[in-house]
PDB file of the backbone (N, CA, C, O) and the ligand in Angstrom, with CONECT records:
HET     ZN  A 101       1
ATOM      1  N   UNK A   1      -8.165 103.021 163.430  1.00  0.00           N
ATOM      2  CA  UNK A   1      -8.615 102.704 162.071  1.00  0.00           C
ATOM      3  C   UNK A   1      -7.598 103.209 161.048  1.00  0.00           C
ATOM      4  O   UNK A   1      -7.550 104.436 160.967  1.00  0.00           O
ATOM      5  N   UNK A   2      -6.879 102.610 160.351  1.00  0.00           N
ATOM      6  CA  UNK A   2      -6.119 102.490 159.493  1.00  0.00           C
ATOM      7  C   UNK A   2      -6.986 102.714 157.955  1.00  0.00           C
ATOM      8  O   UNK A   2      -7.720 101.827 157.520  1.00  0.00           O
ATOM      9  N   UNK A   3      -6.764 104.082 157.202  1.00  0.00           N
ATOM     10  CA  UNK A   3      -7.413 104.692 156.057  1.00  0.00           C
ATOM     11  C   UNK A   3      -6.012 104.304 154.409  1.00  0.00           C
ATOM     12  O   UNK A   3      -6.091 104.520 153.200  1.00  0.00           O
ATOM     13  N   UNK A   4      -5.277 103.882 155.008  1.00  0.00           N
ATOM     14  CA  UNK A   4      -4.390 103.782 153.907  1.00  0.00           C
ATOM     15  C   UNK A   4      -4.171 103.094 152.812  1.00  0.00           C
ATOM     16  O   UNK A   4      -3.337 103.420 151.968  1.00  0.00           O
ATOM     17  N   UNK A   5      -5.002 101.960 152.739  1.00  0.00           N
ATOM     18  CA  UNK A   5      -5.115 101.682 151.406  1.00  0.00           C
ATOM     19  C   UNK A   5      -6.427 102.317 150.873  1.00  0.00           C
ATOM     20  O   UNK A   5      -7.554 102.620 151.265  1.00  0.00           O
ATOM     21  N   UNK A   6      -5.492 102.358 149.532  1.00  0.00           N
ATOM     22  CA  UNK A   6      -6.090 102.875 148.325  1.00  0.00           C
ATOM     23  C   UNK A   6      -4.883 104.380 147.948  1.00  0.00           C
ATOM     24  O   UNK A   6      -4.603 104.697 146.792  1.00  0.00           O
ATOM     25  N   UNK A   7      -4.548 104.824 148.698  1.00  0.00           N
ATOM     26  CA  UNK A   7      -3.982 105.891 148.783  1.00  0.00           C
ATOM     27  C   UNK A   7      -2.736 105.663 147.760  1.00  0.00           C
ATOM     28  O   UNK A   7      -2.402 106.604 147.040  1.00  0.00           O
ATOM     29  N   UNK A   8      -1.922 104.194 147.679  1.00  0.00           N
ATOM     30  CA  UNK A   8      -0.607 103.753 147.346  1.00  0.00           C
ATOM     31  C   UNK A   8      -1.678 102.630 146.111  1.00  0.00           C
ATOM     32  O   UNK A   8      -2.894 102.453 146.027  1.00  0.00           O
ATOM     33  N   UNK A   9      -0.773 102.207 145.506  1.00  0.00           N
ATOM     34  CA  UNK A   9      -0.869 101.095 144.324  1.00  0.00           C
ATOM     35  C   UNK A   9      -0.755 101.323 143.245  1.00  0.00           C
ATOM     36  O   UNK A   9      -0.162 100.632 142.416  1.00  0.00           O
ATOM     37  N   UNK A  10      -1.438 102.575 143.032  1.00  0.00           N
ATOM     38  CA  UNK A  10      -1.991 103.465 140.990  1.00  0.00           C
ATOM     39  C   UNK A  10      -0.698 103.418 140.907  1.00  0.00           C
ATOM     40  O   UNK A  10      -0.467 104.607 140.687  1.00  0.00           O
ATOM     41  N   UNK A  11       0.539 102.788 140.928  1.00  0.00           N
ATOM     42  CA  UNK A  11       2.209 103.649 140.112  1.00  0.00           C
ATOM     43  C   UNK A  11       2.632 101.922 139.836  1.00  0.00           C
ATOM     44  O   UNK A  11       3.689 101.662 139.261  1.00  0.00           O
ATOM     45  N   UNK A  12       1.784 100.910 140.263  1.00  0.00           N
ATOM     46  CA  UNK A  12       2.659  99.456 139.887  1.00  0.00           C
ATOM     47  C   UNK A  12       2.904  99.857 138.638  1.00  0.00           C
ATOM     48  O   UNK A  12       2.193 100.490 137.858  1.00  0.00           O
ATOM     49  N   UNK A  13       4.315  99.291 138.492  1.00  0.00           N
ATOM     50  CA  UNK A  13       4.680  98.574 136.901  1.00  0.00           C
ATOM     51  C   UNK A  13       4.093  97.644 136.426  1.00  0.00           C
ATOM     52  O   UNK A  13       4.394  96.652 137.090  1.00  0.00           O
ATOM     53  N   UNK A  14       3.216  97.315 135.413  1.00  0.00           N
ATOM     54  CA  UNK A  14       2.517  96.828 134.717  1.00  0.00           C
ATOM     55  C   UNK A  14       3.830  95.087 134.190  1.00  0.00           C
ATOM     56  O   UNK A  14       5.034  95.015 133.944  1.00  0.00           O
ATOM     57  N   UNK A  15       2.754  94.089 134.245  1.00  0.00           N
ATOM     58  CA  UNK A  15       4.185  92.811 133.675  1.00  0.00           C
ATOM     59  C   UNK A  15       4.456  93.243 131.988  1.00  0.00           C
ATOM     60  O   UNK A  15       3.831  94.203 131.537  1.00  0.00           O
ATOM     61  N   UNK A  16       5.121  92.712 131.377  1.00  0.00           N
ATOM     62  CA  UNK A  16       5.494  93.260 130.465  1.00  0.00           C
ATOM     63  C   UNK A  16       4.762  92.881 129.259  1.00  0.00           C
ATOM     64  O   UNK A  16       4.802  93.343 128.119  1.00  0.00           O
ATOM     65  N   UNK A  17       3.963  91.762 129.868  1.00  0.00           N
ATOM     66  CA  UNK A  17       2.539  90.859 128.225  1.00  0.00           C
ATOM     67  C   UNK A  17       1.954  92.191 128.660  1.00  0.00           C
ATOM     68  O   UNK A  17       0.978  92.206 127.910  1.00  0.00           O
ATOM     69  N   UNK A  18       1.882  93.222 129.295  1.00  0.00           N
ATOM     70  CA  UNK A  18       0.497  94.237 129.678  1.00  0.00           C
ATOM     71  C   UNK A  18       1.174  95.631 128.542  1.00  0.00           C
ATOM     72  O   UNK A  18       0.464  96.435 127.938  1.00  0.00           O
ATOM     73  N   UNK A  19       2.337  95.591 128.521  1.00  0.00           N
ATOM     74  CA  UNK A  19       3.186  96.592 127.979  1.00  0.00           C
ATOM     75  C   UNK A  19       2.664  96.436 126.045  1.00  0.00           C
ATOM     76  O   UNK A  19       2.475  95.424 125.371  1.00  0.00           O
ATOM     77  N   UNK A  20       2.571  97.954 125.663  1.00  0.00           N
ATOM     78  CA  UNK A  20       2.359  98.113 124.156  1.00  0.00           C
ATOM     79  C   UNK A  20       3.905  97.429 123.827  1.00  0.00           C
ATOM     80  O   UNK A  20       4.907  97.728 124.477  1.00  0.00           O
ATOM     81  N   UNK A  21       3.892  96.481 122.723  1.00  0.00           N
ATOM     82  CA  UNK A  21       4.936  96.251 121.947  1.00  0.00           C
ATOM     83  C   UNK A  21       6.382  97.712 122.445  1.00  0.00           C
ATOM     84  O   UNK A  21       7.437  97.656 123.077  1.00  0.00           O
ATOM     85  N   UNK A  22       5.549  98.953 121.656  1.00  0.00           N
ATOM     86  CA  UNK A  22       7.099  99.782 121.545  1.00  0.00           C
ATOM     87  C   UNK A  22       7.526 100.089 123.253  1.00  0.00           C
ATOM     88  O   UNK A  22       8.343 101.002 123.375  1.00  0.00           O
ATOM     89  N   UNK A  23       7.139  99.537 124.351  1.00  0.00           N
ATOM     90  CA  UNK A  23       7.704 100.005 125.317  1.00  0.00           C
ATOM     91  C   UNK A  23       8.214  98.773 125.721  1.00  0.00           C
ATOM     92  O   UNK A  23       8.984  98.857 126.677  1.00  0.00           O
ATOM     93  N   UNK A  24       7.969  97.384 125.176  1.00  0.00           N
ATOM     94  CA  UNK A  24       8.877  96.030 125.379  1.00  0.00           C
ATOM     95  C   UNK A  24      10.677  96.378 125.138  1.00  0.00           C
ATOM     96  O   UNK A  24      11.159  97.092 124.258  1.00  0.00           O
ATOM     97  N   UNK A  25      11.451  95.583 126.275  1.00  0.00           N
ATOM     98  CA  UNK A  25      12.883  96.060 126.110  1.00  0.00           C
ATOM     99  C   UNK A  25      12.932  95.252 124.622  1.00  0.00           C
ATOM    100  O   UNK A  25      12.028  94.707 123.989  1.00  0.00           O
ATOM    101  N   UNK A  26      14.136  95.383 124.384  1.00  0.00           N
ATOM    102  CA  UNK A  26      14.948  95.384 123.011  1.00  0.00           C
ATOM    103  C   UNK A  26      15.637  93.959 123.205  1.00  0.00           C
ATOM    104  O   UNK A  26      16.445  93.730 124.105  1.00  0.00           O
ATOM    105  N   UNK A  27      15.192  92.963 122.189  1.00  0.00           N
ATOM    106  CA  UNK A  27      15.936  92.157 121.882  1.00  0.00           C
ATOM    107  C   UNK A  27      17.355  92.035 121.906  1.00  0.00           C
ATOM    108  O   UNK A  27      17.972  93.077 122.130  1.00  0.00           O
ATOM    109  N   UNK A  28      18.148  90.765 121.686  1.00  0.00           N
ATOM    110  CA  UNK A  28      19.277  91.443 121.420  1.00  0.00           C
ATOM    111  C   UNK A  28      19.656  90.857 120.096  1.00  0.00           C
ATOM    112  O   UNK A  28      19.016  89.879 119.709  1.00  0.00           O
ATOM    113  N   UNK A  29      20.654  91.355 119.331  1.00  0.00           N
ATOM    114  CA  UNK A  29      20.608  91.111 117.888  1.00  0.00           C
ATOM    115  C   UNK A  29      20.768  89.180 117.452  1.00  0.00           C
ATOM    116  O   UNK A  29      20.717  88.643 116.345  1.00  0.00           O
ATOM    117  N   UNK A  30      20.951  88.610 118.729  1.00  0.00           N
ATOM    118  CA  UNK A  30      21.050  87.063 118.077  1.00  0.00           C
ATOM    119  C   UNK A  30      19.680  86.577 118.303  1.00  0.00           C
ATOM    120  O   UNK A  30      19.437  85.503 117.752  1.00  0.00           O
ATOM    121  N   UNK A  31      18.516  87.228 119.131  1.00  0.00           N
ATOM    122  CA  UNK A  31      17.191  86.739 119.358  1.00  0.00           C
ATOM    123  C   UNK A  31      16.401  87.628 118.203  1.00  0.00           C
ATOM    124  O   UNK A  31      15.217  87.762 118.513  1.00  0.00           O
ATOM    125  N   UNK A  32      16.787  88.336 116.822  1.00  0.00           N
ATOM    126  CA  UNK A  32      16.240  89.069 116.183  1.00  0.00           C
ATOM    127  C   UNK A  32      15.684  87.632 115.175  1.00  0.00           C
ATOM    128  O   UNK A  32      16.371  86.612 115.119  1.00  0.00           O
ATOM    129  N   UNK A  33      14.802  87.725 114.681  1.00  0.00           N
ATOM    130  CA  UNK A  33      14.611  86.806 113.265  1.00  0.00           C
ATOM    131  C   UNK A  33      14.855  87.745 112.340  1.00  0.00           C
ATOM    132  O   UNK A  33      15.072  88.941 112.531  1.00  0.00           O
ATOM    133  N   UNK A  34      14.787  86.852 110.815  1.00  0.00           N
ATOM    134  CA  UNK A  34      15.242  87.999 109.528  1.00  0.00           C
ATOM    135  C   UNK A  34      14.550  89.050 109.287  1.00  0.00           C
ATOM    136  O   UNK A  34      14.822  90.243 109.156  1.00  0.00           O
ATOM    137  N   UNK A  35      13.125  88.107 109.226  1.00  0.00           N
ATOM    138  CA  UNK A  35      11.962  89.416 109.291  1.00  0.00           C
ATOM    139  C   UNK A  35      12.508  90.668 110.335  1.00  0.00           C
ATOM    140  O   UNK A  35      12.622  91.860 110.051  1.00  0.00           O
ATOM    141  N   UNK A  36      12.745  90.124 111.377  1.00  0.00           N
ATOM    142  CA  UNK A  36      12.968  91.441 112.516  1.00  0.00           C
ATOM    143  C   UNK A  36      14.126  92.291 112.338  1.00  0.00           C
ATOM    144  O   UNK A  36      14.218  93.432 112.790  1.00  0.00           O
ATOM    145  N   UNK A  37      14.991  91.694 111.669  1.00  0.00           N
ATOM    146  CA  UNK A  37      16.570  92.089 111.742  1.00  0.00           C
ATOM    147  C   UNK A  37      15.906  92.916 110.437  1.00  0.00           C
ATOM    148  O   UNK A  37      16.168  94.118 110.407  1.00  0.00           O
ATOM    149  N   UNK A  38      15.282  92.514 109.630  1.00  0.00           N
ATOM    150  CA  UNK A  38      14.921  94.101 108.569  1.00  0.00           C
ATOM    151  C   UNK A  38      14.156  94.821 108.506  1.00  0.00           C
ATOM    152  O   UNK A  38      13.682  95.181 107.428  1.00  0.00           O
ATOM    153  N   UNK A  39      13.860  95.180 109.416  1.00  0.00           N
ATOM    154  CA  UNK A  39      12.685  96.050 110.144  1.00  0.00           C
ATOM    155  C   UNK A  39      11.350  95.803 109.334  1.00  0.00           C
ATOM    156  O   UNK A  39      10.726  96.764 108.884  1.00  0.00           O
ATOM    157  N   UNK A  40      10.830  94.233 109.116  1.00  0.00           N
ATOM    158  CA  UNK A  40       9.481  93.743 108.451  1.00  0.00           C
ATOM    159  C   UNK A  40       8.885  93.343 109.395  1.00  0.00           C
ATOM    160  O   UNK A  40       7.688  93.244 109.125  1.00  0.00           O
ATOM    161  N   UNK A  41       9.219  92.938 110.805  1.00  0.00           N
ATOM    162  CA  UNK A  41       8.394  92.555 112.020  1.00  0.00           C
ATOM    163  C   UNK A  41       8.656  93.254 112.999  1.00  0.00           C
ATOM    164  O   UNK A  41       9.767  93.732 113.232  1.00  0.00           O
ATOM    165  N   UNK A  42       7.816  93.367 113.573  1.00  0.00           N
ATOM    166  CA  UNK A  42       8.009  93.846 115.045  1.00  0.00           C
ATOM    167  C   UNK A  42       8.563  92.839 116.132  1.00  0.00           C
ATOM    168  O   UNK A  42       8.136  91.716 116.397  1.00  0.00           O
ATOM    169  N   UNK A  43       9.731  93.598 116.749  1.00  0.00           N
ATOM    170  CA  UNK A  43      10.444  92.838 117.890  1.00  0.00           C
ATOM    171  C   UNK A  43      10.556  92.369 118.872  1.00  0.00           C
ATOM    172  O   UNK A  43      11.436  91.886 119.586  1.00  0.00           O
ATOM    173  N   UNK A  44       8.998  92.652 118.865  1.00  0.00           N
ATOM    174  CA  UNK A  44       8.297  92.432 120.576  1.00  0.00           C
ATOM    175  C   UNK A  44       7.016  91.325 119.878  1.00  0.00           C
ATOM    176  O   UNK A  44       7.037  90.134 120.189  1.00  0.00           O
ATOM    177  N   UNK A  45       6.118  91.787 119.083  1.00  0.00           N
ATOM    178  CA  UNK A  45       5.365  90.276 118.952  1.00  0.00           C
ATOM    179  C   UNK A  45       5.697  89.607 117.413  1.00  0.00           C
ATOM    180  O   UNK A  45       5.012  88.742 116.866  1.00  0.00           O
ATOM    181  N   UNK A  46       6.703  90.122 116.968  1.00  0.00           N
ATOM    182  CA  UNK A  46       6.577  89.247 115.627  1.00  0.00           C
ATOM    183  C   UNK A  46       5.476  89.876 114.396  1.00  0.00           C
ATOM    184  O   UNK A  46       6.006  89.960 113.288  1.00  0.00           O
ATOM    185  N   UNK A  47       4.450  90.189 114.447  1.00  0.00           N
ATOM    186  CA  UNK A  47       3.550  90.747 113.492  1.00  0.00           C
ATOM    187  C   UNK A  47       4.425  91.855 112.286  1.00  0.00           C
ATOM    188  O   UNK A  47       5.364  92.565 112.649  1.00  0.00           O
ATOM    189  N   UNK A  48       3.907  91.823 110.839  1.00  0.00           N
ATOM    190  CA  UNK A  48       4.218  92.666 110.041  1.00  0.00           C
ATOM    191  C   UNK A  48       4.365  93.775 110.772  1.00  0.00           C
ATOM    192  O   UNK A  48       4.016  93.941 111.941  1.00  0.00           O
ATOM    193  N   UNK A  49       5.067  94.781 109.815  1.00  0.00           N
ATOM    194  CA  UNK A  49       5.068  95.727 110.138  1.00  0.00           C
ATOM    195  C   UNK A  49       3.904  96.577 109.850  1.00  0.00           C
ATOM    196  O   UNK A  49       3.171  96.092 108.988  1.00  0.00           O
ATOM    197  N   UNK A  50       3.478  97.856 110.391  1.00  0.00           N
ATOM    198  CA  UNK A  50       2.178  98.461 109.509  1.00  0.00           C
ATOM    199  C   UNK A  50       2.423 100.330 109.538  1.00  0.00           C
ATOM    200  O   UNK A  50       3.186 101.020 110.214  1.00  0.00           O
ATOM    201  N   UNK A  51       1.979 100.489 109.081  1.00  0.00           N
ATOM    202  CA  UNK A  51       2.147 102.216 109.009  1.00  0.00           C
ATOM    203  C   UNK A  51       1.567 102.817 110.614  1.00  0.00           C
ATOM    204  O   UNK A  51       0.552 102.634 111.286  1.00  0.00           O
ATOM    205  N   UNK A  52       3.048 103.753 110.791  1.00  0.00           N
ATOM    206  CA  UNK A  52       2.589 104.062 112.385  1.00  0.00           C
ATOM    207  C   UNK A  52       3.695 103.423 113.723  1.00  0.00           C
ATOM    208  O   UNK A  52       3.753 103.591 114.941  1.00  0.00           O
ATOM    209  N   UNK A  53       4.403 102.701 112.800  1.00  0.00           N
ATOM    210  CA  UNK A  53       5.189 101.583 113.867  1.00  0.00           C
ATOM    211  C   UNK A  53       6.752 102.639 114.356  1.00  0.00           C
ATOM    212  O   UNK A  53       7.245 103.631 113.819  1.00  0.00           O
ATOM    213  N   UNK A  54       7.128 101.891 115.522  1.00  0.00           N
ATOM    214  CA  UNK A  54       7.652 103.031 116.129  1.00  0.00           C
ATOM    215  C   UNK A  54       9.574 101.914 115.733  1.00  0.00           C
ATOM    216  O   UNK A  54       9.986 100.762 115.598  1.00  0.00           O
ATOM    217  N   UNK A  55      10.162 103.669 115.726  1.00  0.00           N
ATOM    218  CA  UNK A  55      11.605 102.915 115.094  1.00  0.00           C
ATOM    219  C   UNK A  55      12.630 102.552 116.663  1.00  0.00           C
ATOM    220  O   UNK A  55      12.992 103.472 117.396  1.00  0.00           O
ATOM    221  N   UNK A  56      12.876 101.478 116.871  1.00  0.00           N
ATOM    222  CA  UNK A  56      13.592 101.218 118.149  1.00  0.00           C
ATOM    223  C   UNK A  56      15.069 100.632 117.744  1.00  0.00           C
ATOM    224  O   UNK A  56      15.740 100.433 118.757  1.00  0.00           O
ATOM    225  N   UNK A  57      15.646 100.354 116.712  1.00  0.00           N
ATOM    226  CA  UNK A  57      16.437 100.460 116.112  1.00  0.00           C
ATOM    227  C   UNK A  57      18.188 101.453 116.563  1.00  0.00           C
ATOM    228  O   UNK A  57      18.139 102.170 117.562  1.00  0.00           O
ATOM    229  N   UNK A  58      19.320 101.393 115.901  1.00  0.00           N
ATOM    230  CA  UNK A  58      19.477 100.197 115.635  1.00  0.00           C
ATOM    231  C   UNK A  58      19.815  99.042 117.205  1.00  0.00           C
ATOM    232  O   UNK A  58      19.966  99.272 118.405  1.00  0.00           O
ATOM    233  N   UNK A  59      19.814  98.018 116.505  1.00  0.00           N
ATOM    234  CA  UNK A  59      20.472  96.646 117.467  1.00  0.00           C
ATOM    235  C   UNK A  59      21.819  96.282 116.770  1.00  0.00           C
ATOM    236  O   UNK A  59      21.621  95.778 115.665  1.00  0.00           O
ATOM    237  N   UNK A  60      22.647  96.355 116.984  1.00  0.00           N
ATOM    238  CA  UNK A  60      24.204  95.790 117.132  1.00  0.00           C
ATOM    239  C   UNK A  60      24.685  94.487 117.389  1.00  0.00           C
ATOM    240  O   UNK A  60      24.665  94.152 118.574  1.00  0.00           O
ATOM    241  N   UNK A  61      25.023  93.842 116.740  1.00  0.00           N
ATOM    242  CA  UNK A  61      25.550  92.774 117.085  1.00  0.00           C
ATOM    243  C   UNK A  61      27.098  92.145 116.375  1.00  0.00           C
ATOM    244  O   UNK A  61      27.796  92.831 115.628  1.00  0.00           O
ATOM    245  N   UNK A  62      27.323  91.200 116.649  1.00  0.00           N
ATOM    246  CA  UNK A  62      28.913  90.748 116.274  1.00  0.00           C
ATOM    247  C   UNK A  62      29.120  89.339 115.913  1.00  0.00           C
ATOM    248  O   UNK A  62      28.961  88.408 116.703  1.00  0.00           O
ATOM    249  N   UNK A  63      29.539  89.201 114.485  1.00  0.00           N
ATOM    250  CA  UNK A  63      29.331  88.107 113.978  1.00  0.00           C
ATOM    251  C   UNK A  63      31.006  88.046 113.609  1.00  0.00           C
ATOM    252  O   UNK A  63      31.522  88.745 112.737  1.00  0.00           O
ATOM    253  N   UNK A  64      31.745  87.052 114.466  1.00  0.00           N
ATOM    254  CA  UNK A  64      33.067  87.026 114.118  1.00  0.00           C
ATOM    255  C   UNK A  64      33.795  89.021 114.107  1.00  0.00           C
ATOM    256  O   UNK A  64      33.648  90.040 114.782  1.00  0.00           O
ATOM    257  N   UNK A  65      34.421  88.656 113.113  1.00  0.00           N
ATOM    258  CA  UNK A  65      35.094  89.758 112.880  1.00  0.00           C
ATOM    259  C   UNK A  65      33.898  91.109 112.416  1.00  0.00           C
ATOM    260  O   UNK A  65      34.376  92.236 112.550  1.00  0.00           O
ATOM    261  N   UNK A  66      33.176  91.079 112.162  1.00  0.00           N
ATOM    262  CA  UNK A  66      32.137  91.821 111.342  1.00  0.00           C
ATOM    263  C   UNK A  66      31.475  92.374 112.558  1.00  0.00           C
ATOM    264  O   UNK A  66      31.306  91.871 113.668  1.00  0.00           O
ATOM    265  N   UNK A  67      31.098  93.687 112.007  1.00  0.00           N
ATOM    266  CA  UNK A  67      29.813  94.361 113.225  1.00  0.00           C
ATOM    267  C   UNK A  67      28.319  94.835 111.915  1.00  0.00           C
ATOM    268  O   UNK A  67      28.067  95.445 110.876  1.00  0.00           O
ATOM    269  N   UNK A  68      27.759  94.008 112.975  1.00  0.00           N
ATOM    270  CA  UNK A  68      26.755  94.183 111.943  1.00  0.00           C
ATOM    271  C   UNK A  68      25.271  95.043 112.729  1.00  0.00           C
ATOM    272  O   UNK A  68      25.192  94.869 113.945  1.00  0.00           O
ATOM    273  N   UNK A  69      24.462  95.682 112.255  1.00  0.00           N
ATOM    274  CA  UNK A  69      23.474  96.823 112.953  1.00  0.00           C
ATOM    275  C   UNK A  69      22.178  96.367 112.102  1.00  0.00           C
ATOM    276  O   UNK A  69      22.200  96.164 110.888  1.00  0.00           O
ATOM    277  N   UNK A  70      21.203  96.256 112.819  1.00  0.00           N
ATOM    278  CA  UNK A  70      19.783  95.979 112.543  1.00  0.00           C
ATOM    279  C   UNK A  70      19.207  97.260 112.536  1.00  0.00           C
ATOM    280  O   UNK A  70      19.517  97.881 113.553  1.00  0.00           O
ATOM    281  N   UNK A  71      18.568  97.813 111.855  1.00  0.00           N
ATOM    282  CA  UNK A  71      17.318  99.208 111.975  1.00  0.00           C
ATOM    283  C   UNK A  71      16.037  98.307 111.954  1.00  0.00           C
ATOM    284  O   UNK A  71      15.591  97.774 110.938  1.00  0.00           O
ATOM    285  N   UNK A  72      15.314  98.171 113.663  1.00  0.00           N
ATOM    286  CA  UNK A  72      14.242  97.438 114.051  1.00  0.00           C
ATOM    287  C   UNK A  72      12.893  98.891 114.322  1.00  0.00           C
ATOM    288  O   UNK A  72      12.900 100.100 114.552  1.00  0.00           O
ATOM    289  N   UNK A  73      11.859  97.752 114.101  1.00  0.00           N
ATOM    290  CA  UNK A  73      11.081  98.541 114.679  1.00  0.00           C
ATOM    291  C   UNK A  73       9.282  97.833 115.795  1.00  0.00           C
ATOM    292  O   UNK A  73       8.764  96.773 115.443  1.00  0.00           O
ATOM    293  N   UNK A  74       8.972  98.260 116.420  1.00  0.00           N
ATOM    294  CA  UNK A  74       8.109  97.733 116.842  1.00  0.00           C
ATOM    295  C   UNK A  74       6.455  98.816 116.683  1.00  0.00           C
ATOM    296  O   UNK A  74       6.369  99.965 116.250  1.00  0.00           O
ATOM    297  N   UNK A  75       5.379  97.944 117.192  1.00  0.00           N
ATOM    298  CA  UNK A  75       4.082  98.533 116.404  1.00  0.00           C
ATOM    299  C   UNK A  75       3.502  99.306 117.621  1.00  0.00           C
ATOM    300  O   UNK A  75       3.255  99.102 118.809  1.00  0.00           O
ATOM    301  N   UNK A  76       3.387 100.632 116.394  1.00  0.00           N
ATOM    302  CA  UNK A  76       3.386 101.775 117.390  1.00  0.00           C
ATOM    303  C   UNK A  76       1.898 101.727 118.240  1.00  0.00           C
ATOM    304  O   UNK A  76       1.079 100.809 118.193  1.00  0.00           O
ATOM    305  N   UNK A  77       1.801 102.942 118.995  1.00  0.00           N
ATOM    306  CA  UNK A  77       0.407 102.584 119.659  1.00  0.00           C
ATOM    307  C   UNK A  77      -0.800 102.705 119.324  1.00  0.00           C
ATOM    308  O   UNK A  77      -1.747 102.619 120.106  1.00  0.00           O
ATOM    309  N   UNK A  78      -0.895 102.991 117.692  1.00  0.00           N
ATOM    310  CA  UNK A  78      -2.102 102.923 117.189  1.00  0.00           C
ATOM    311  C   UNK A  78      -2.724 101.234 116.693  1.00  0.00           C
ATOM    312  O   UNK A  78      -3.768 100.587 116.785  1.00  0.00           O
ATOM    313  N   UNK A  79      -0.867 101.015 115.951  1.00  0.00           N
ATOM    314  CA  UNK A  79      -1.300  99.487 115.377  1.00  0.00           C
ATOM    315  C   UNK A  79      -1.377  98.343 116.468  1.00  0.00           C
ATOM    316  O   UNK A  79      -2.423  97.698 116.545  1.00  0.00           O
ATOM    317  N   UNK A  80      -0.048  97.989 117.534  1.00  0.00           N
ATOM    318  CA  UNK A  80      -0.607  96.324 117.594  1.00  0.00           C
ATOM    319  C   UNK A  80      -1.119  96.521 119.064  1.00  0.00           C
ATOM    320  O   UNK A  80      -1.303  95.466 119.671  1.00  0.00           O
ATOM    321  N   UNK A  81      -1.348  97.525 119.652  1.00  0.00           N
ATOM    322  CA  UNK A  81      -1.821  97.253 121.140  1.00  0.00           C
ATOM    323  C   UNK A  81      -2.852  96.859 121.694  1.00  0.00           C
ATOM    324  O   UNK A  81      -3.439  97.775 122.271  1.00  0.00           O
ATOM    325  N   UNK A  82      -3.548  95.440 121.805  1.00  0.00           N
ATOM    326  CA  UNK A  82      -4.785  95.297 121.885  1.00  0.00           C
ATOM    327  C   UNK A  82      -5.840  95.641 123.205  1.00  0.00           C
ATOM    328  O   UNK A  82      -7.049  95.433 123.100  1.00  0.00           O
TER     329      UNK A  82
HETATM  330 ZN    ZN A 101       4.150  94.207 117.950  1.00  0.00          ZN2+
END
């Protein structure tokens, strides 16, 4: 008799729609929108920003000759985690 499940499973990684916004990876600065690129949305679902939101910031990116840096942020775990 084999007792071993249940013992293993509790540590899966969760898919990432299961993940709060601030633990979603990081865009990269050409998938930012404006809203996002000025830290007014969150970078994981898009929603305003709201008091509480977590700073994941900056994102880097390269436009021709220019380096240009986003200060992003996504909604911390009080605001968008449903
Ligand atoms: Zn969000």
């Amino acid at each position: 008799m084999a007792t071993e499940a249940g013992a293993v499973g509790a540590t899966r990684t969760p898919p990432e729609a299961e993940r709060p916004c601030s633990k979603q990876p990081l865009p990269t600065f050409e998938e930012l929108t404006i809203d996002q690129a000025r830290g007014r949305a969150c970078i994981a679902c898009g929603e305003p920003i709201r008091p509480g939101a977590v700073y994941r910031g900056p994102i880097v990116g390269y436009d021709g000759g220019l380096t240009l840096d986003a200060d992003v942020y996504a909604c911390g775990p009080a605001g968008g985690v449903r």
